[in-house]
OpenMM code with the backbone's topology and positions (N, CA, C; nanometers):
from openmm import Vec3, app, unit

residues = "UNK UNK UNK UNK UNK UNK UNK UNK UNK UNK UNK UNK UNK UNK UNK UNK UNK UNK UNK UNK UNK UNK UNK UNK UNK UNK UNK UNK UNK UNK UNK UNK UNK UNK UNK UNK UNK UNK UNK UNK UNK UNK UNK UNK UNK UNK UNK UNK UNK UNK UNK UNK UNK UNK UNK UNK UNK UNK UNK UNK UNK UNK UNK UNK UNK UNK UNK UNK UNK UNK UNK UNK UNK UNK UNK UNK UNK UNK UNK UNK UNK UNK".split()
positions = [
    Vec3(0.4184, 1.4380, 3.4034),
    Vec3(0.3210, 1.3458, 3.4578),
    Vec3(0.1804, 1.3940, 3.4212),
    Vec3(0.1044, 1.2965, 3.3760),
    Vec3(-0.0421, 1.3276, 3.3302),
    Vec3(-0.0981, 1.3450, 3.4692),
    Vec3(-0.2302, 1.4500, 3.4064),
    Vec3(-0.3565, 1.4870, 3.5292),
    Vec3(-0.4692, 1.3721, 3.5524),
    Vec3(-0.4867, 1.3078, 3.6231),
    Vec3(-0.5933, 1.2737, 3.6195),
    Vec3(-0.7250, 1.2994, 3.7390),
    Vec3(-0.8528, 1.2807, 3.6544),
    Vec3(-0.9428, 1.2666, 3.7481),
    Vec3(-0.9705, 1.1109, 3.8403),
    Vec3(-1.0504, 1.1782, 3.9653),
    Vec3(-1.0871, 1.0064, 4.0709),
    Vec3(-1.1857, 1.0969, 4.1089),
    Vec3(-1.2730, 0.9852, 4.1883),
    Vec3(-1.4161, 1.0080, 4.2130),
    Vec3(-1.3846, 0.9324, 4.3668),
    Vec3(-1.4099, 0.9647, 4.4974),
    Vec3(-1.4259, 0.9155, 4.5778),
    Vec3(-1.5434, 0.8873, 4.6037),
    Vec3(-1.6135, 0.7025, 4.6267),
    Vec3(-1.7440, 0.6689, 4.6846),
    Vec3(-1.7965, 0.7339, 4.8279),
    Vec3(-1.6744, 0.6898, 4.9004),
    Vec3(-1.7339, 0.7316, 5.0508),
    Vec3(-1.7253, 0.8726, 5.0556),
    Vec3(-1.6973, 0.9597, 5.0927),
    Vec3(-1.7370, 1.1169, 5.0835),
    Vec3(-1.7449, 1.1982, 4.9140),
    Vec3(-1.7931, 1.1282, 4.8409),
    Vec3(-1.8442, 1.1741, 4.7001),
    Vec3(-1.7668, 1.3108, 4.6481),
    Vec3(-1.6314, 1.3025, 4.6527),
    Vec3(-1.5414, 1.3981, 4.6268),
    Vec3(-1.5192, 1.3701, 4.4745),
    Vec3(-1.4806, 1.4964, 4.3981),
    Vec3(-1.4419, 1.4619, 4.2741),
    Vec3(-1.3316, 1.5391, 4.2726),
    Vec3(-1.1761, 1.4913, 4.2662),
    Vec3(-1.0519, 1.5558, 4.2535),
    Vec3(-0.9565, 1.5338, 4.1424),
    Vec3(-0.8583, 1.5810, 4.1242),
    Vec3(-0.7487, 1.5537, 4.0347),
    Vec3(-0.6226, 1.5461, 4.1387),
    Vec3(-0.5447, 1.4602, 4.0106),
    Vec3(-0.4187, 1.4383, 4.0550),
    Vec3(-0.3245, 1.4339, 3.9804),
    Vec3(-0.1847, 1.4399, 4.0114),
    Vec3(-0.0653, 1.4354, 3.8708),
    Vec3(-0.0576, 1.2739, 3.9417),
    Vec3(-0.0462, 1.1557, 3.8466),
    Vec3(0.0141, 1.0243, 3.8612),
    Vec3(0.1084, 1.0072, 3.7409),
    Vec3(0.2355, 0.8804, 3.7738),
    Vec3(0.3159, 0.8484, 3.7099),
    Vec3(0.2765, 0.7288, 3.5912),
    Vec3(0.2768, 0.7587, 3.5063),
    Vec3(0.2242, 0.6688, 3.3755),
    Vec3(0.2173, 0.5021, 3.4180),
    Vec3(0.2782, 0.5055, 3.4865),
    Vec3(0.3367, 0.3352, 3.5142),
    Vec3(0.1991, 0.3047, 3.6396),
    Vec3(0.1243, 0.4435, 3.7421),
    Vec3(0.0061, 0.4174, 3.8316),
    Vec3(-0.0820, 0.4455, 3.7712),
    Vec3(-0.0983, 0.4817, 3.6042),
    Vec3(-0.2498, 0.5285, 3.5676),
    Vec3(-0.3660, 0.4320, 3.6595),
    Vec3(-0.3876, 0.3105, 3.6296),
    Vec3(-0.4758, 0.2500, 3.7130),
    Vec3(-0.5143, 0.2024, 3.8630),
    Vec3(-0.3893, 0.2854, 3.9052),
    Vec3(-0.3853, 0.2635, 4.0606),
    Vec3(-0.4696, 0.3404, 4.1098),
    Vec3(-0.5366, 0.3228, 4.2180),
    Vec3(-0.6727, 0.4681, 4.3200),
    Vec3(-0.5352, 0.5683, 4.3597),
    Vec3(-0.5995, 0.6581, 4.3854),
    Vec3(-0.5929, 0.7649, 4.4345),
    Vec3(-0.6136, 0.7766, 4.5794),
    Vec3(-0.5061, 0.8195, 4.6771),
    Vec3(-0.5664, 0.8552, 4.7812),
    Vec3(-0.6612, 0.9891, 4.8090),
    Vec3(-0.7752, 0.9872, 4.8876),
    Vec3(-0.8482, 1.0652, 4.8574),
    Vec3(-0.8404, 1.1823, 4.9685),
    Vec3(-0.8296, 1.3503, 4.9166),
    Vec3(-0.7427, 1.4215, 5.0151),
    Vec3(-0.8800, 1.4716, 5.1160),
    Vec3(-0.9642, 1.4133, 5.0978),
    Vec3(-1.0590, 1.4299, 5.1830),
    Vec3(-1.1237, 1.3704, 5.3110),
    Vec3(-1.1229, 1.2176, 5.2427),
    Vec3(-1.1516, 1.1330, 5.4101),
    Vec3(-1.0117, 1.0224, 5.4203),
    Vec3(-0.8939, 1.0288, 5.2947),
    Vec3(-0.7799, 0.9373, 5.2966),
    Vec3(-0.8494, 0.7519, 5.2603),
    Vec3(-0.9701, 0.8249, 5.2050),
    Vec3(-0.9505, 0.6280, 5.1779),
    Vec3(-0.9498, 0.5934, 4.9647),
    Vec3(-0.9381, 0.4882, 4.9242),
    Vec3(-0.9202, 0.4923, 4.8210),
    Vec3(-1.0195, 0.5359, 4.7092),
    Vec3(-0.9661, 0.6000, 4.6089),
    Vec3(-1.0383, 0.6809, 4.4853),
    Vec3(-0.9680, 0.6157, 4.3934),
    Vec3(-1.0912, 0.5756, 4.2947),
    Vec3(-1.0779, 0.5085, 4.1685),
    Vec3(-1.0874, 0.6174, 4.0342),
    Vec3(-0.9924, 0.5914, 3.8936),
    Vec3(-1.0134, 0.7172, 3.8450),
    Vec3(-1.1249, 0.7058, 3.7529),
    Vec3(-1.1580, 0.8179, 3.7397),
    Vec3(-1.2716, 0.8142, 3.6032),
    Vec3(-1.2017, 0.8891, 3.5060),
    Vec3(-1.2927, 0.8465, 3.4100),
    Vec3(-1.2640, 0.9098, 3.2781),
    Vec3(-1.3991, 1.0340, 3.2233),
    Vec3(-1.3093, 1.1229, 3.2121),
    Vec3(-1.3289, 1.2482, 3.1728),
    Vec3(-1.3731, 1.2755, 3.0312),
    Vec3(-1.5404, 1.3705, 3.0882),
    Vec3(-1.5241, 1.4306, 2.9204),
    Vec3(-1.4606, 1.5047, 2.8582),
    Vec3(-1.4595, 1.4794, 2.7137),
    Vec3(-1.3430, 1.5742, 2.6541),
    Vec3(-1.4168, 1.7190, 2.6415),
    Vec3(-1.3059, 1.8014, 2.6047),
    Vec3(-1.3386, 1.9144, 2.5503),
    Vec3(-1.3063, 1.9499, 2.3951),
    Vec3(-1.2862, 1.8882, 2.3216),
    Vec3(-1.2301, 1.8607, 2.2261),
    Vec3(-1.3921, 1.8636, 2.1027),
    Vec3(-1.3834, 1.9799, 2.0440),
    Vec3(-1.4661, 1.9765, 1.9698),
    Vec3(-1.4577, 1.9967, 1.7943),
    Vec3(-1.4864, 1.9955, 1.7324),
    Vec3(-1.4485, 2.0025, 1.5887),
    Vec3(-1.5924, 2.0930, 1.5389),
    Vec3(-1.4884, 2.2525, 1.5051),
    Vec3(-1.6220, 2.3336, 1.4717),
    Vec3(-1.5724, 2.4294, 1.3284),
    Vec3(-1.6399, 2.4939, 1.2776),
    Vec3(-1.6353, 2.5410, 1.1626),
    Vec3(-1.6591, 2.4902, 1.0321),
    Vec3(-1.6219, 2.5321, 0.8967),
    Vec3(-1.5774, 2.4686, 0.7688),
    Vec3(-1.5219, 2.3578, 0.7431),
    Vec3(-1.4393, 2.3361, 0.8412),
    Vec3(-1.3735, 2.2051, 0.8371),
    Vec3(-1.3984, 2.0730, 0.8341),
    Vec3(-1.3525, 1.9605, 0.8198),
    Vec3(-1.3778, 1.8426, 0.8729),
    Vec3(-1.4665, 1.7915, 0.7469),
    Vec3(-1.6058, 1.7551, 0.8285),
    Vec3(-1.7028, 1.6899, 0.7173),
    Vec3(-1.6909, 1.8121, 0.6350),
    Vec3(-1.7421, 1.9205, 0.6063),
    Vec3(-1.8019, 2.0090, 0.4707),
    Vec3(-1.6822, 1.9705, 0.4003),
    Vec3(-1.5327, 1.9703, 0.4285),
    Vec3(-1.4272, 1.9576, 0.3197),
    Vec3(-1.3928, 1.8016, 0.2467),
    Vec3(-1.4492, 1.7607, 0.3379),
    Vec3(-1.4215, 1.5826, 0.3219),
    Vec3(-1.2939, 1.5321, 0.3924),
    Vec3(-1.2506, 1.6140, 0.5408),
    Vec3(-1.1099, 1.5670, 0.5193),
    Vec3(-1.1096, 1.4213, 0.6306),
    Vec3(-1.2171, 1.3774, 0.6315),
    Vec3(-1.2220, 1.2536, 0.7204),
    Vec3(-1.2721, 1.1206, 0.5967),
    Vec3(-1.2534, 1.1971, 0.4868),
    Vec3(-1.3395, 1.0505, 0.3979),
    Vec3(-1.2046, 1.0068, 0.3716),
    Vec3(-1.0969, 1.0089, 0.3856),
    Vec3(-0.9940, 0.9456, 0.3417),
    Vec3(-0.9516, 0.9631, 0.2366),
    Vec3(-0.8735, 0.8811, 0.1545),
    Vec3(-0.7643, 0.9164, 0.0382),
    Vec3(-0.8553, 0.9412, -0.1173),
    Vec3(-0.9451, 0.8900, -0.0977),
    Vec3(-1.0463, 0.9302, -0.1849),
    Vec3(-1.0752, 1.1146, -0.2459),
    Vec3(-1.0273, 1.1283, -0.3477),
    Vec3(-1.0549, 1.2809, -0.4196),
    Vec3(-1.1636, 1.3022, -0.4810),
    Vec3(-1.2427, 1.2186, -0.5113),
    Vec3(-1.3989, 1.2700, -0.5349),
    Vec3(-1.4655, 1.3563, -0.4987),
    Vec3(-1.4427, 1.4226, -0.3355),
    Vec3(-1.4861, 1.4851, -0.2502),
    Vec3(-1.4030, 1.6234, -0.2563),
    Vec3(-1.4340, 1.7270, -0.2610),
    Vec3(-1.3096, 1.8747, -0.3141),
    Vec3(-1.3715, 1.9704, -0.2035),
    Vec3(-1.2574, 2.0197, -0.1740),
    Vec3(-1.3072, 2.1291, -0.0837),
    Vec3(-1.3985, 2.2130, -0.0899),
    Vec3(-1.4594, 2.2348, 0.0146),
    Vec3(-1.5744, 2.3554, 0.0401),
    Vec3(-1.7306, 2.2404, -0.0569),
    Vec3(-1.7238, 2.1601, -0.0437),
    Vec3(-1.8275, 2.0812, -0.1122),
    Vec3(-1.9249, 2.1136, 0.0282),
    Vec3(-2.0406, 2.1077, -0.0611),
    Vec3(-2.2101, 2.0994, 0.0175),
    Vec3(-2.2263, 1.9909, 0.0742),
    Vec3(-2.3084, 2.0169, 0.1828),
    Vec3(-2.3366, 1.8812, 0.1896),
    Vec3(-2.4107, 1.7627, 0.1482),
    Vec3(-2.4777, 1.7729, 0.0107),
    Vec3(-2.5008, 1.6728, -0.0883),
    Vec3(-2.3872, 1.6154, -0.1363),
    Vec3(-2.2578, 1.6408, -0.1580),
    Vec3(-2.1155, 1.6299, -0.2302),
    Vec3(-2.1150, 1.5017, -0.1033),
    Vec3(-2.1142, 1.5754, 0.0292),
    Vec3(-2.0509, 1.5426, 0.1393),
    Vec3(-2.1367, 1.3599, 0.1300),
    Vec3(-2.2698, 1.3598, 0.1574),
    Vec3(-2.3191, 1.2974, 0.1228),
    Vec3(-2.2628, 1.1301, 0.0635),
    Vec3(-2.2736, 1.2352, -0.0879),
    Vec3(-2.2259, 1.1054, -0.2090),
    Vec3(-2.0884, 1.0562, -0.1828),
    Vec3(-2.0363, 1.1075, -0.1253),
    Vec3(-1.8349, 1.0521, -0.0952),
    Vec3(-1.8344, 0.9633, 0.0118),
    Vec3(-1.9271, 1.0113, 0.0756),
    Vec3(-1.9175, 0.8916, 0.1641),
    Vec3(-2.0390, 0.7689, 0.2169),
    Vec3(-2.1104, 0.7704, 0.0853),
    Vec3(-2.1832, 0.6039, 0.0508),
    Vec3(-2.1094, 0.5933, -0.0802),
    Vec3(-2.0289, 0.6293, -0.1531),
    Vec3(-1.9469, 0.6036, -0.2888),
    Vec3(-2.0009, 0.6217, -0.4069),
    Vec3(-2.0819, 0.6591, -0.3954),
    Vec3(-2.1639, 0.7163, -0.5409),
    Vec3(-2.1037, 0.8171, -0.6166),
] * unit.nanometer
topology = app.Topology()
chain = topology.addChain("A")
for resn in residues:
    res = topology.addResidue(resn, chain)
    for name in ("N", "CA", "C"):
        topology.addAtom(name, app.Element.getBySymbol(name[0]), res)
């Protein structure tokens, strides 16, 4: 069962919960004053760091123009198509 976050209005609680895929959009009871919590959506932590990614080109798609470890002038030209 996924985690999710809810935000309670009336006592401004911010909690998690495990819900069943089938209640993702259902509130949450809230373990603080028991009245309903709606969920929010969470920032990610999900970051994309190093060499990777843009400097290699591996997001320009099927296109080989673009070769690994390219500068970012390379990076650039591959992806306006020049």
């Amino acid at each position: 069962m996924p985690l999710y976050e809810y935000y309670c209005p009336t006592c401004k609680l911010k909690f998690e919960a495990l819900a069943d895929l089938a209640d993702h959009d259902k509130p949450a009871e809230c373990p603080n004053c028991s009245n309903e919590a709606p969920r929010v959506i969470s920032p990610t932590t999900f970051i994309l760091k190093g060499n990777g990614w843009g400097r290699d080109c591996y997001s320009s798609g099927p296109d080989k123009s673009c070769k690994r470890g390219a500068n970012k002038k390379d990076v650039e030209k591959a992806i306006k198509g020049k």
